[in-house]
N, CA, C and O atoms as a MOPAC input file, in Angstrom:
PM7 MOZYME 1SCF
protein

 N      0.84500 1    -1.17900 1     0.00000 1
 C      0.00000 1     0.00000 1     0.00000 1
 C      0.88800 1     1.23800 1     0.00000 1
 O      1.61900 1     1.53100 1     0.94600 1
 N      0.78400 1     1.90600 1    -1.05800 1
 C      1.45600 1     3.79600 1    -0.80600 1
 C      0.88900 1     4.29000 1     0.79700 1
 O     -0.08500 1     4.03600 1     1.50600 1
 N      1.90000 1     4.99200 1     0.86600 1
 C      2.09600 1     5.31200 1     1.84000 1
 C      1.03400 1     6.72600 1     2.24300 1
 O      0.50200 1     7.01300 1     3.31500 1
 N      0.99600 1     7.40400 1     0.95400 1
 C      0.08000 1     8.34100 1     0.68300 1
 C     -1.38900 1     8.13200 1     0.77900 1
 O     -2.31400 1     8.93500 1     0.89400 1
 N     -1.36300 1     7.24600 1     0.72600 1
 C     -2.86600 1     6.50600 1     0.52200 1
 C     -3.56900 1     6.24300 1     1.98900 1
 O     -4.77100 1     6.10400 1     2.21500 1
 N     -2.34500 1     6.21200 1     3.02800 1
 C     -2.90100 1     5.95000 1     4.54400 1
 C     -3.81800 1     6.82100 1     5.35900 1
 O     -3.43900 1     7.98800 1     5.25300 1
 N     -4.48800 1     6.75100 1     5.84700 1
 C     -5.57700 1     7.31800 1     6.68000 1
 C     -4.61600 1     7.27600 1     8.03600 1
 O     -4.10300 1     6.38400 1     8.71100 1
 N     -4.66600 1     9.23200 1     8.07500 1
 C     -3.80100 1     9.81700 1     9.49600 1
 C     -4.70400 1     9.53700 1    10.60700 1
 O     -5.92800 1     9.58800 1    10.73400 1
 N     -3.76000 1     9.23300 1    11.35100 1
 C     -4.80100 1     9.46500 1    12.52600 1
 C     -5.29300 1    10.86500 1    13.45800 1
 O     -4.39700 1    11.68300 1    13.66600 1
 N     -6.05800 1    11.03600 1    13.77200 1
 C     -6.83800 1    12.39500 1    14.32200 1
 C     -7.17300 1    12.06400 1    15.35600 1
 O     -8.04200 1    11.21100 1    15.53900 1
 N     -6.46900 1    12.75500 1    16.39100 1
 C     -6.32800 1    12.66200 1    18.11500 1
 C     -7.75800 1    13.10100 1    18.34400 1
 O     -8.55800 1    12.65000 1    19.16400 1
 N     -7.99800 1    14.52300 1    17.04300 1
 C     -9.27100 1    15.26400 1    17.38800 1
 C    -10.61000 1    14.27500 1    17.00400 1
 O    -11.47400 1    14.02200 1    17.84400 1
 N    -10.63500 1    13.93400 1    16.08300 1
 C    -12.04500 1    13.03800 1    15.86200 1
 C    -11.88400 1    12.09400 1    16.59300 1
 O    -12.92400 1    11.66300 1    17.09100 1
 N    -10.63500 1    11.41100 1    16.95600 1
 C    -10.53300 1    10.04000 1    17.94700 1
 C    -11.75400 1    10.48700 1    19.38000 1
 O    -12.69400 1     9.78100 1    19.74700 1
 N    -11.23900 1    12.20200 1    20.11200 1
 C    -11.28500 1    12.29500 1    20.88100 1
 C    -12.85700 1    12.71100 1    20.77800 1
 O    -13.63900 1    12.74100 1    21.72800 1
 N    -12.97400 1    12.83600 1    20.23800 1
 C    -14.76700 1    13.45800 1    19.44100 1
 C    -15.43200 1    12.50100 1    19.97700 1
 O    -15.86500 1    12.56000 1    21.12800 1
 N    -15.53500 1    11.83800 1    19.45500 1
 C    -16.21600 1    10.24800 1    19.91500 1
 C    -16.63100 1     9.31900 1    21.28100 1
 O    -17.46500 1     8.44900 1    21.53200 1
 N    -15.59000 1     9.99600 1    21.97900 1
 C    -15.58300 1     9.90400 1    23.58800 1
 C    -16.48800 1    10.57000 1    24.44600 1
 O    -16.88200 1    11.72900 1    24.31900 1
 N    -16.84900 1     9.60200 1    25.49800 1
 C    -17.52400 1    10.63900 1    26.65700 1
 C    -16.87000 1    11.41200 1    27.05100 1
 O    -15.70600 1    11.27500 1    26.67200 1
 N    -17.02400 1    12.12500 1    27.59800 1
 C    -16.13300 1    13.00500 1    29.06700 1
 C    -15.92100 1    12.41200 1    29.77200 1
 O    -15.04100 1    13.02900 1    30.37200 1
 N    -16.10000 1    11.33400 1    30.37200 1
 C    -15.68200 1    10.33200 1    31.75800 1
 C    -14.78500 1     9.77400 1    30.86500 1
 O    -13.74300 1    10.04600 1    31.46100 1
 N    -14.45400 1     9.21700 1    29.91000 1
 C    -13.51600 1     8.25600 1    29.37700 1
 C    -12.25300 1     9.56600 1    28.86900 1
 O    -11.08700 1     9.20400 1    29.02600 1
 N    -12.37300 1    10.38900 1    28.53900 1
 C    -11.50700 1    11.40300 1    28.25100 1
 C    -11.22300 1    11.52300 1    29.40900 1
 O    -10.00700 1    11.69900 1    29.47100 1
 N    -11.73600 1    11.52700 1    30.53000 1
 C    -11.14500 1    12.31400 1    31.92700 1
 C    -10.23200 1    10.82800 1    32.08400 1
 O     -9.02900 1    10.57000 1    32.06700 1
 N    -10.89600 1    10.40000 1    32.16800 1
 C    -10.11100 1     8.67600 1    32.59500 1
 C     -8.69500 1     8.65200 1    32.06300 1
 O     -7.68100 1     8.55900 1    32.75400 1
 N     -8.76000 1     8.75500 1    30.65000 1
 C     -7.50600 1     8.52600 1    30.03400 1
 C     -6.35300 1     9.75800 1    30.36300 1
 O     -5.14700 1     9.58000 1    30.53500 1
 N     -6.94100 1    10.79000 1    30.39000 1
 C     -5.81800 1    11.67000 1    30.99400 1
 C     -5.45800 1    11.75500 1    32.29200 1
 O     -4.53100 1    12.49700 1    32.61700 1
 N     -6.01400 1    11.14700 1    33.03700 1
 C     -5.62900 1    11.00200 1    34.59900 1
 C     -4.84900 1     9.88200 1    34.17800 1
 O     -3.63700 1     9.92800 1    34.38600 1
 N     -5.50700 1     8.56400 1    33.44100 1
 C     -4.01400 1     7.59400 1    33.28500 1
 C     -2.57000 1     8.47400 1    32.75700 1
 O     -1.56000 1     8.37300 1    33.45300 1
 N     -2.55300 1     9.07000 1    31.88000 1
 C     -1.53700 1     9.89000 1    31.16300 1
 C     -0.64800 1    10.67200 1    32.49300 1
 O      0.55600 1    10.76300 1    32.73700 1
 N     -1.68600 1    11.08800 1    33.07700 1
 C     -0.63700 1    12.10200 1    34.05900 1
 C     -0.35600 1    11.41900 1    35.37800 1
 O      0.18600 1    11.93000 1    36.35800 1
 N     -0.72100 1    10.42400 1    35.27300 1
 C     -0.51500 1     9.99600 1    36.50700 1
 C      0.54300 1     8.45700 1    36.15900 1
 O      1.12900 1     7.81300 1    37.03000 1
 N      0.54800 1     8.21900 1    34.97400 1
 C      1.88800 1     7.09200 1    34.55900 1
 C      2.96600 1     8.72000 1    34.60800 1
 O      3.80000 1     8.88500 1    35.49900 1
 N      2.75800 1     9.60600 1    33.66200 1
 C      4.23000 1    10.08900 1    33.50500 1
 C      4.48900 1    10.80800 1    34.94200 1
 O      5.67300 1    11.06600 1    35.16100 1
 N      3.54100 1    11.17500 1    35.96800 1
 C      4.04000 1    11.15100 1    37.57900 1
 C      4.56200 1    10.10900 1    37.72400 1
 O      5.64400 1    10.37300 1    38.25000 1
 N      4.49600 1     9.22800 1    37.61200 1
 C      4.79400 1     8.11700 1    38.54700 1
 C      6.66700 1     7.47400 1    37.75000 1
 O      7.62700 1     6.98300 1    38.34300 1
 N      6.50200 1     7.74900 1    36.47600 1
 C      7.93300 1     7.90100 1    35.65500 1
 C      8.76400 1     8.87800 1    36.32200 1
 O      9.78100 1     8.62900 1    36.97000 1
 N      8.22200 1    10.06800 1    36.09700 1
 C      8.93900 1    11.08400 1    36.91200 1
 C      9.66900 1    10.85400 1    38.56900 1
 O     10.89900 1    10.82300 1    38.60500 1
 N      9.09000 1    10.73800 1    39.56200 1
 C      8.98300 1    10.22500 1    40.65800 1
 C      9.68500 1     8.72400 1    41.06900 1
 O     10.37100 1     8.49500 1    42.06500 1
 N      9.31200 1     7.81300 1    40.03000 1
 C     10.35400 1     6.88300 1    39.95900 1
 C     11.95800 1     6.88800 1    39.91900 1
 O     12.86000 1     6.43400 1    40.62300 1
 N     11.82200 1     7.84300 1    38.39600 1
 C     13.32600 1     8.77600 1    38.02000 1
 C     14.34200 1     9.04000 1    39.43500 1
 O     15.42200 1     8.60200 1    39.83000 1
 N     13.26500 1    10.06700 1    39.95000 1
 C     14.08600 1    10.43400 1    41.39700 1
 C     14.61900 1     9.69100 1    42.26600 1
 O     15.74600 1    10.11900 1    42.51500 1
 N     14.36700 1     8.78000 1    42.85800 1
 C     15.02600 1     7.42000 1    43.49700 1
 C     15.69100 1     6.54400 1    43.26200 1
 O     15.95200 1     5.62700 1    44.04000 1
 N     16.33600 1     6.75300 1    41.42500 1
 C     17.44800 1     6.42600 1    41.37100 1
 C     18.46300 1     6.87000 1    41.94100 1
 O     19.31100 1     6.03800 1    42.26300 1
 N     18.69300 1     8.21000 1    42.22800 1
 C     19.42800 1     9.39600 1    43.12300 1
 C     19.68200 1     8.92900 1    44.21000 1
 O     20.49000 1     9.47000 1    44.96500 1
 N     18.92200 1     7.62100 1    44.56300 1
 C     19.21400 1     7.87200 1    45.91500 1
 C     20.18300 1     6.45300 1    46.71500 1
 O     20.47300 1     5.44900 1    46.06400 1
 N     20.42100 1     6.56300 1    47.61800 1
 C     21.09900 1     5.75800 1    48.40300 1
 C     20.59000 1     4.04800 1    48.44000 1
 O     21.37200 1     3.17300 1    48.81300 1
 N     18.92000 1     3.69200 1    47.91600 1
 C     18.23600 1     3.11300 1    48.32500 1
 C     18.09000 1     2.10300 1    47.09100 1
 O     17.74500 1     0.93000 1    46.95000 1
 N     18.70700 1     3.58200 1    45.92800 1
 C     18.01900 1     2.23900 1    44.29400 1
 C     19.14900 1     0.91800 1    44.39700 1
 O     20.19000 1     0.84000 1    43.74600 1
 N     18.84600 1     0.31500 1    44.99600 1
 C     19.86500 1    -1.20000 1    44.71100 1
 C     19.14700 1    -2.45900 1    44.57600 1
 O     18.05800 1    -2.43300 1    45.14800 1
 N     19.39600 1    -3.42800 1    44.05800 1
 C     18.97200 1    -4.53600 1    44.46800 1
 C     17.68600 1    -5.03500 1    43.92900 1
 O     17.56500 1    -5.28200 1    42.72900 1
 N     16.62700 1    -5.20800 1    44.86300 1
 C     15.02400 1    -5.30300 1    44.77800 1
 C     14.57300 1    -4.08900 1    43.94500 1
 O     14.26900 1    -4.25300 1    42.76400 1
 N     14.52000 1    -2.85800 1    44.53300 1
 C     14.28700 1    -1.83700 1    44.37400 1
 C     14.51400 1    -1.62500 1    43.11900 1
 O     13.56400 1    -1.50400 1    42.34500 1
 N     15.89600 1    -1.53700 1    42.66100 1
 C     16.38800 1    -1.41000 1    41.44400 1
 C     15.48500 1    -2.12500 1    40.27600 1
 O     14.82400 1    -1.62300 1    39.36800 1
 N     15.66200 1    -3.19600 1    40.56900 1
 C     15.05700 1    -4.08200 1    39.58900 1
 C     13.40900 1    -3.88200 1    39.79500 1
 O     12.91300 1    -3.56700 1    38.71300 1
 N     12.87200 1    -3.93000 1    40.37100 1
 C     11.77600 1    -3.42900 1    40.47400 1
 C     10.89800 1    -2.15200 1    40.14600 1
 O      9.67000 1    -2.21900 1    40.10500 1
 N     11.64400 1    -0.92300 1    39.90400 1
 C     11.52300 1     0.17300 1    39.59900 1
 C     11.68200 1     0.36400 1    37.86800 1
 O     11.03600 1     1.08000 1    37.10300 1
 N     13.06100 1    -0.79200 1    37.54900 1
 C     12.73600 1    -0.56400 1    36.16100 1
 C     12.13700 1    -1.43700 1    35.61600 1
 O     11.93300 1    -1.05900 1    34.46200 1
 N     11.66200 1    -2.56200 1    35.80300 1
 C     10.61200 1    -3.36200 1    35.10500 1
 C      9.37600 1    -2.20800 1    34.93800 1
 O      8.91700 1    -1.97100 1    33.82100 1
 N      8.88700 1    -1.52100 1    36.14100 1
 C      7.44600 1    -0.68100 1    36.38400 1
 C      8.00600 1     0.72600 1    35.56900 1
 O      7.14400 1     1.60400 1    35.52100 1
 N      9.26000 1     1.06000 1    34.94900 1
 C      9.08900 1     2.35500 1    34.51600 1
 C      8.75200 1     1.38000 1    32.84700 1
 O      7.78800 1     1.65000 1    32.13000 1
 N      9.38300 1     0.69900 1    32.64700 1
 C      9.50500 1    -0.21200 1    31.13800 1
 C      8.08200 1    -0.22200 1    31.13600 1
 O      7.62800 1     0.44200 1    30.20400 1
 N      7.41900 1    -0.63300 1    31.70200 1
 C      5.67900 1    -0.76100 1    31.52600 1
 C      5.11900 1     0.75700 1    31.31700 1
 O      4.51200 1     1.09700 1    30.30100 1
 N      5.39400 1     1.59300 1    32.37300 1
 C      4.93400 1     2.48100 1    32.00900 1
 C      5.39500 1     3.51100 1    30.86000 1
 O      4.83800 1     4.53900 1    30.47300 1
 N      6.68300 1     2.85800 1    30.40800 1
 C      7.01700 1     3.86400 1    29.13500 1
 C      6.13100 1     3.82100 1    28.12700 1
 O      5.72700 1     4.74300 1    27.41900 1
 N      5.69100 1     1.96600 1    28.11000 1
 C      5.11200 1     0.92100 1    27.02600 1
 C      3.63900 1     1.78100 1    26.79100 1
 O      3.16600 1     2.18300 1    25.72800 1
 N      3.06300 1     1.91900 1    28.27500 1
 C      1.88400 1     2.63300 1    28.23700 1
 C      2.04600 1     4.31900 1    27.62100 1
 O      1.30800 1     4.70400 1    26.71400 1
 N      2.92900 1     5.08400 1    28.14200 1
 C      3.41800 1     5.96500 1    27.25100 1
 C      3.37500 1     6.21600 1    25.78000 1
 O      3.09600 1     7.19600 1    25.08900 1
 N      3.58500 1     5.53000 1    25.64700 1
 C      3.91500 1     5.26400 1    24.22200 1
 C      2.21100 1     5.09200 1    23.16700 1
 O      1.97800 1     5.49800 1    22.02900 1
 N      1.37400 1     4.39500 1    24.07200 1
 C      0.04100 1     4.23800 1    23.48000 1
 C     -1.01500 1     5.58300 1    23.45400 1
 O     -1.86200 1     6.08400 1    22.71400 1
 N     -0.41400 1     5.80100 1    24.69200 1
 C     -1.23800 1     7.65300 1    24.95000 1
 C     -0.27200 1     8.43900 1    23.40500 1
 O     -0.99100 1     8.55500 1    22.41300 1
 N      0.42500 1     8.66900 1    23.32300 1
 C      1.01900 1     9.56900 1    22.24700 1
 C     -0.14700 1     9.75200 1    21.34400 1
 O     -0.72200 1    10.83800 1    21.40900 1
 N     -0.55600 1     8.91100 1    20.56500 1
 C     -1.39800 1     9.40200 1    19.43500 1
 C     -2.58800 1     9.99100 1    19.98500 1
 O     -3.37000 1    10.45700 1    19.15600 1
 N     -2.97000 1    10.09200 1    21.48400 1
 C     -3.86100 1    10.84000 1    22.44000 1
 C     -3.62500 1    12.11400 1    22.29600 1
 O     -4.59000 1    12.77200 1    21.90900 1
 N     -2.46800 1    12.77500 1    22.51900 1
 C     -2.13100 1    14.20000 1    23.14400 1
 C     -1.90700 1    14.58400 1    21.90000 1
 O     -1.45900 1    13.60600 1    21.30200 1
 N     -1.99800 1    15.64300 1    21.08800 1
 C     -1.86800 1    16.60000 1    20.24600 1
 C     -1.22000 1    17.66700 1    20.75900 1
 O     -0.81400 1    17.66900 1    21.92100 1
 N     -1.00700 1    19.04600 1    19.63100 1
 C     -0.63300 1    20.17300 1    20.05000 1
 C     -1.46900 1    21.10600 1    20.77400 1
 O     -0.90700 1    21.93800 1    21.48600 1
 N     -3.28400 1    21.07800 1    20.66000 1
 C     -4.45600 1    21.54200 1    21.18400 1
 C     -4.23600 1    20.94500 1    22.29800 1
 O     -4.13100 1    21.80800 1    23.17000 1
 N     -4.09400 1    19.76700 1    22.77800 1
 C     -4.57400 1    19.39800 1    23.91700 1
 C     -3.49900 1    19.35000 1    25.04400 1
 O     -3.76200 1    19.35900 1    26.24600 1
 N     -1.85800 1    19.28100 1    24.32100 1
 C     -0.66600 1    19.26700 1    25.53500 1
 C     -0.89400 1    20.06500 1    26.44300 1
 O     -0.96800 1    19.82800 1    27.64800 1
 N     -1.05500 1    21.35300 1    25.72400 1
 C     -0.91100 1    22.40200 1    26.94400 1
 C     -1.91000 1    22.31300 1    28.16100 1
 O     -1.48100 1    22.32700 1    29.31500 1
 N     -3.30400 1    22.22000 1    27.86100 1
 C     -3.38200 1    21.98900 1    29.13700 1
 C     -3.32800 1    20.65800 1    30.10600 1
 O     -3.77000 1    20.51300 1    31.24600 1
 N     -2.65900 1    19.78000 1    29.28600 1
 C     -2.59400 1    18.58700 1    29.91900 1
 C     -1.17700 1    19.04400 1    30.59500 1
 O     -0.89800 1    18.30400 1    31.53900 1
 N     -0.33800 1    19.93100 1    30.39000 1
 C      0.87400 1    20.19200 1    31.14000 1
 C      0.43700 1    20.75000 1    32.40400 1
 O      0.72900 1    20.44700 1    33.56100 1
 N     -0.34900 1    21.65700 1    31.90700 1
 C     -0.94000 1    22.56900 1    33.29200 1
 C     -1.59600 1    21.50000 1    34.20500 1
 O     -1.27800 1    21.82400 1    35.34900 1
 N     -2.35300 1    20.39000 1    34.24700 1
 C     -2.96900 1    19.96700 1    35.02500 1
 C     -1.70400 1    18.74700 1    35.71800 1
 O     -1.69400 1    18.36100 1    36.88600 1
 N     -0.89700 1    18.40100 1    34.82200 1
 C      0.02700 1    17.62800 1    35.59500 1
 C      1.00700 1    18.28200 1    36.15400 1
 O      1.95500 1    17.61700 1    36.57000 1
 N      1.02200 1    19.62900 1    36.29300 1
 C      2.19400 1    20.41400 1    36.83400 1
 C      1.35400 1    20.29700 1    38.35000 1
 O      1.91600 1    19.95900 1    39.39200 1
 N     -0.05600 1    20.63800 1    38.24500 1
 C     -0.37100 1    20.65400 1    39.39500 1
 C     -0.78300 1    19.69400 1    40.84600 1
 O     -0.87900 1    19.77400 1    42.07100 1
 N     -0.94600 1    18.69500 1    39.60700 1
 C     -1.01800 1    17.46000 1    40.57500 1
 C      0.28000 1    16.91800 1    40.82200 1
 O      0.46100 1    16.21700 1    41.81800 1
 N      1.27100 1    17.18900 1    39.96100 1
 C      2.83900 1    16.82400 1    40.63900 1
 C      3.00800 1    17.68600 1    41.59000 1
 O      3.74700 1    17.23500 1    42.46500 1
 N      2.49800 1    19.12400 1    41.86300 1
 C      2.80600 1    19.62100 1    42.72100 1
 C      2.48300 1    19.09200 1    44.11400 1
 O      3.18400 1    18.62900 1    45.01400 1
 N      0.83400 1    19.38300 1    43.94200 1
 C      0.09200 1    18.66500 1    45.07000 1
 C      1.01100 1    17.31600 1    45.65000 1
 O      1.55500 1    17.11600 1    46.73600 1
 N      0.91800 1    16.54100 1    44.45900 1
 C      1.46900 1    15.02100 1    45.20200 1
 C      2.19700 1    15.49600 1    46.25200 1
 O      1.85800 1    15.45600 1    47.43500 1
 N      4.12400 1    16.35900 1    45.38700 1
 C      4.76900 1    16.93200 1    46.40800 1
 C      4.18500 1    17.40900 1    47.40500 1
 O      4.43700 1    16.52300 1    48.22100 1
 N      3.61500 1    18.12200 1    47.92500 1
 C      3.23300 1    18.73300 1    48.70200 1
 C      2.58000 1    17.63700 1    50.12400 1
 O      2.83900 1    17.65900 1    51.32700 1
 N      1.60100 1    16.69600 1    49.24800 1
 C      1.51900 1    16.13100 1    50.04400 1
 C      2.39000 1    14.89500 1    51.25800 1
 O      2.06800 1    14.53700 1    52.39200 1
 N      3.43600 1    14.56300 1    50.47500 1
 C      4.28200 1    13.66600 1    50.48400 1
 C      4.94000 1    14.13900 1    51.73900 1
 O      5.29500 1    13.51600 1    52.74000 1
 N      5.03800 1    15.95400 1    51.28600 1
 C      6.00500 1    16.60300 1    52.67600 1
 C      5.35200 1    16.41000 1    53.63700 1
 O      6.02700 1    16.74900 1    54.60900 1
 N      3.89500 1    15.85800 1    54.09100 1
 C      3.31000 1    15.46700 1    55.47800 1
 C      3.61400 1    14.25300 1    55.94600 1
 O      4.11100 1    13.34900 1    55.27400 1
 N      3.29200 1    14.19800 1    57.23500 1
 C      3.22900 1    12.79000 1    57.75700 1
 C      1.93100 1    11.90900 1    57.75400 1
 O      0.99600 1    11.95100 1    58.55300 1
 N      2.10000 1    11.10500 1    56.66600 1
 C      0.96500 1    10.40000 1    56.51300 1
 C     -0.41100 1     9.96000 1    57.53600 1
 O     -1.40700 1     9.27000 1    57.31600 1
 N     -0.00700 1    10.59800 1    58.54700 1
 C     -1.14700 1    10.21800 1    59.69400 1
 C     -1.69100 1    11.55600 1    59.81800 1
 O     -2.73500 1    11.55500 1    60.47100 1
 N     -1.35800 1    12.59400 1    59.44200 1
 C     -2.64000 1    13.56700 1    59.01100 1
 C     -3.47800 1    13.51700 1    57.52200 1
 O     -4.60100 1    13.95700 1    57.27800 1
 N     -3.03000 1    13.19100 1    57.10000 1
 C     -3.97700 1    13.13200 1    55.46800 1
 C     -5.27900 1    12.72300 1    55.88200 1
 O     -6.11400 1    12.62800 1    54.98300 1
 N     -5.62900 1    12.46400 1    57.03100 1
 C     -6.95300 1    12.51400 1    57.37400 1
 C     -7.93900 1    13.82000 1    57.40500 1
 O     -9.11200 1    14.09600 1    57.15400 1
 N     -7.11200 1    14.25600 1    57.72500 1
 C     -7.54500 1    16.15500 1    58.33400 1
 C     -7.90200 1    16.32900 1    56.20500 1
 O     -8.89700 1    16.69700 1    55.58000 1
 N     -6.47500 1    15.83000 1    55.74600 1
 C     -6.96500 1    16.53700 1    54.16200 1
 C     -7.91200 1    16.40200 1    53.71000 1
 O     -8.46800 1    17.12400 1    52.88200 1
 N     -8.48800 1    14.81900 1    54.48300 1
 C     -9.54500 1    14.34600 1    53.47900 1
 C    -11.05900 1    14.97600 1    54.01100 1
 O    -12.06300 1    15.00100 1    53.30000 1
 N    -10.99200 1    15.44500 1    55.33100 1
 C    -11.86700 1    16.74800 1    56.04500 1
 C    -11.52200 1    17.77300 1    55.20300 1
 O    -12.56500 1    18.40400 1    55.03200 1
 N    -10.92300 1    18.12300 1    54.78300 1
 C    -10.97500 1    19.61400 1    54.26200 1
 C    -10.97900 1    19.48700 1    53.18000 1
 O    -10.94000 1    20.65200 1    52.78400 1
 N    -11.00600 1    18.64600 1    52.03200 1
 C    -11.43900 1    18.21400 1    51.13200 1
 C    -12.63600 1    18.52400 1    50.91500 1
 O    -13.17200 1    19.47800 1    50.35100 1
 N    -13.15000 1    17.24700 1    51.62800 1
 C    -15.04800 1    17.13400 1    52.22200 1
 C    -15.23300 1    18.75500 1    52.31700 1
 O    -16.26600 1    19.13200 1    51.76400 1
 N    -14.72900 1    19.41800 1    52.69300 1
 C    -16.20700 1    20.57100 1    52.71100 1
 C    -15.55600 1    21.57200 1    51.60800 1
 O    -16.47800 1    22.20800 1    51.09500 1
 N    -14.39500 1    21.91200 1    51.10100 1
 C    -14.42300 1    22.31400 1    49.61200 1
 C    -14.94600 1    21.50700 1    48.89100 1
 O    -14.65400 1    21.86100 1    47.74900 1
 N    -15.62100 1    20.51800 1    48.84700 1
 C    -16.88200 1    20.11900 1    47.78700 1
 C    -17.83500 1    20.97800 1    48.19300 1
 O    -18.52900 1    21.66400 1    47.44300 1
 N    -17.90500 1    20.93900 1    49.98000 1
 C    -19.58200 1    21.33300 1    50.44800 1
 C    -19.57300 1    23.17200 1    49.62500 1
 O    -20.47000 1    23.72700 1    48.99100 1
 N    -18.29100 1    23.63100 1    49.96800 1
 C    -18.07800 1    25.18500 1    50.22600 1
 C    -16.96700 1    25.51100 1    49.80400 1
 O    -16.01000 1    25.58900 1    50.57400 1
 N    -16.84100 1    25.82500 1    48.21200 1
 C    -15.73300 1    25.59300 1    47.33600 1
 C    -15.14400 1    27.29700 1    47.83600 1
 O    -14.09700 1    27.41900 1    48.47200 1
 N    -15.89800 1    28.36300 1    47.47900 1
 C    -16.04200 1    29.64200 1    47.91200 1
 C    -15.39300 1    29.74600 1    49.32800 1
 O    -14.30100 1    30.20000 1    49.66800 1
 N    -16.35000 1    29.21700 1    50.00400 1
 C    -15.66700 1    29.11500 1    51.84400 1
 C    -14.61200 1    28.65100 1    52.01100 1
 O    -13.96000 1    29.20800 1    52.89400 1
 N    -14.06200 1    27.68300 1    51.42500 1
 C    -12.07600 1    26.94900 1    51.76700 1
 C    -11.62900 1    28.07600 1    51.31100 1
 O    -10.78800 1    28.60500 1    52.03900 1
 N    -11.92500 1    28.67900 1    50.26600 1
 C    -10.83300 1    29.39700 1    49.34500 1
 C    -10.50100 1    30.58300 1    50.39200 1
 O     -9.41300 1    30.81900 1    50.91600 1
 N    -11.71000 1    31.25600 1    50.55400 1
 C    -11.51500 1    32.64400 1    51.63700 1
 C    -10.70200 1    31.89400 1    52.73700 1
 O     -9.62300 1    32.39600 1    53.05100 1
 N    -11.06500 1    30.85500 1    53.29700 1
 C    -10.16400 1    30.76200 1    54.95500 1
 C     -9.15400 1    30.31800 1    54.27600 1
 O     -8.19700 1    30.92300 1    54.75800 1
 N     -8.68800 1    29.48600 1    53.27300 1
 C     -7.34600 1    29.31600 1    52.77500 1
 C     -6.37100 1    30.78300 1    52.64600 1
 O     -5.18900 1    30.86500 1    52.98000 1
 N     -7.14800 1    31.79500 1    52.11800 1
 C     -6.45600 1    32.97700 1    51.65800 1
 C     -6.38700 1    33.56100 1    52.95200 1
 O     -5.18200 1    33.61000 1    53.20000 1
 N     -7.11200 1    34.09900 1    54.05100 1
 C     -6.79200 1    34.30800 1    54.71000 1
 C     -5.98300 1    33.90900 1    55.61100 1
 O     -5.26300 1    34.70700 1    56.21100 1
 N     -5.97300 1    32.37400 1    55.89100 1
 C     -4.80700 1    32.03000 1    56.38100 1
 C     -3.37000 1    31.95700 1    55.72700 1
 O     -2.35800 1    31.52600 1    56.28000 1
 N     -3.43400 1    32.27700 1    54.91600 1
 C     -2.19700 1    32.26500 1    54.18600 1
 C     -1.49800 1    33.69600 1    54.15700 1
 O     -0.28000 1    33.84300 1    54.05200 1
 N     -2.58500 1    34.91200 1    54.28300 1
 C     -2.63400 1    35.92200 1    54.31400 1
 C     -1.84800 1    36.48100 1    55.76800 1
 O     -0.77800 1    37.07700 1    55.90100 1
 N     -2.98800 1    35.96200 1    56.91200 1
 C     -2.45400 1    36.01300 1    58.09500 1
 C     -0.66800 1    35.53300 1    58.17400 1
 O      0.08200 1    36.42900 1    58.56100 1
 N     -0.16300 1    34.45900 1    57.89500 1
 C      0.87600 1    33.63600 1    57.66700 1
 C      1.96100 1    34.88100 1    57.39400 1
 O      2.75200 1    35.44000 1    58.15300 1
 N      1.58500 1    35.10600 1    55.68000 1
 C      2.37500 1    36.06900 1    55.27200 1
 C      2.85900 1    37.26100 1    55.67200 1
 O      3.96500 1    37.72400 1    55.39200 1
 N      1.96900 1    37.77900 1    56.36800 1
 C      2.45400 1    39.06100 1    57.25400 1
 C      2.63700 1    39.14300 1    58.86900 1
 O      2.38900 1    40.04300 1    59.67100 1
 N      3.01700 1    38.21600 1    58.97200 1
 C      3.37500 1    37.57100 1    60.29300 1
 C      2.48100 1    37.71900 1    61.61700 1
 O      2.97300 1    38.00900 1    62.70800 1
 N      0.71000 1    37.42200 1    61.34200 1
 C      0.25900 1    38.21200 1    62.11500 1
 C     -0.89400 1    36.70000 1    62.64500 1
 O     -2.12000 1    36.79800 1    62.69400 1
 N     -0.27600 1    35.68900 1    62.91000 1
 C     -1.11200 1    34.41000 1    63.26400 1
 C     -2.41300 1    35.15800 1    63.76500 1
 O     -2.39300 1    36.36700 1    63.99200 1
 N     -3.30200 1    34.54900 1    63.89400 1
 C     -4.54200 1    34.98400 1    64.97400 1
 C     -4.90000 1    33.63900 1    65.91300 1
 O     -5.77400 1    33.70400 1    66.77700 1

């Protein structure tokens, strides 16, 4: 078959076709394999990649490259960007969360719970406490 003759593929009509739950789905897989690549990456750095670990870390990045590799014809030039923005932020978050001690992430999942109830209301006591924070004026 000429090569000319092939039918391109279109991320955009692919993506046409989809619900919104299955689009959300697949990009949470997307950003959350290349987190987990990323994050993997880092612990080679460290004192710890030997052995088990070692070998274990790269079998699971090899899979997830593999999966990588299937998302590609997913992401376009329309759609990277904000797929960067949303994995910048959940890599952040992760970080962020990671810097706690896992025996409060309870409290997160309370304050979670009521930015669903009172998306408006977290935000103000977030800002204000952050506010307070910033100008050194605790209450």
């Amino acid at each position: 078959m000429n090569n000319n003759n092939k039918v391109k593929f279109s991320p955009a009509a692919f993506v046409g076709e989809m619900s919104d739950e299955t689009i959300k789905k697949i990009v949470q897989s997307i950003i959350t394999n290349q987190m987990a690549l990323d994050l993997n990456n880092e612990v080679k750095h460290t004192k710890y990649y030997k052995h088990k670990l070692k070998n274990a870390l790269t079998l699971a990045n090899k899979e997830l490259l593999k999966v990588e590799k299937d998302f590609e014809h997913f992401i376009d030039s329309d759609v990277e960007k904000p797929t960067d923005d949303v994995y910048n932020v959940q890599y952040q978050l992760i970080r962020l969360l990671t810097s706690f001690n896992v025996l409060v992430y309870g409290s997160f999942i309370h304050m979670i719970e009521a930015y669903r109830l009172d998306p408006n209301g977290m935000i103000e006591k977030a800002n204000m406490i952050k506010a307070d924070n910033d100008y050194g004026t605790k209450s």
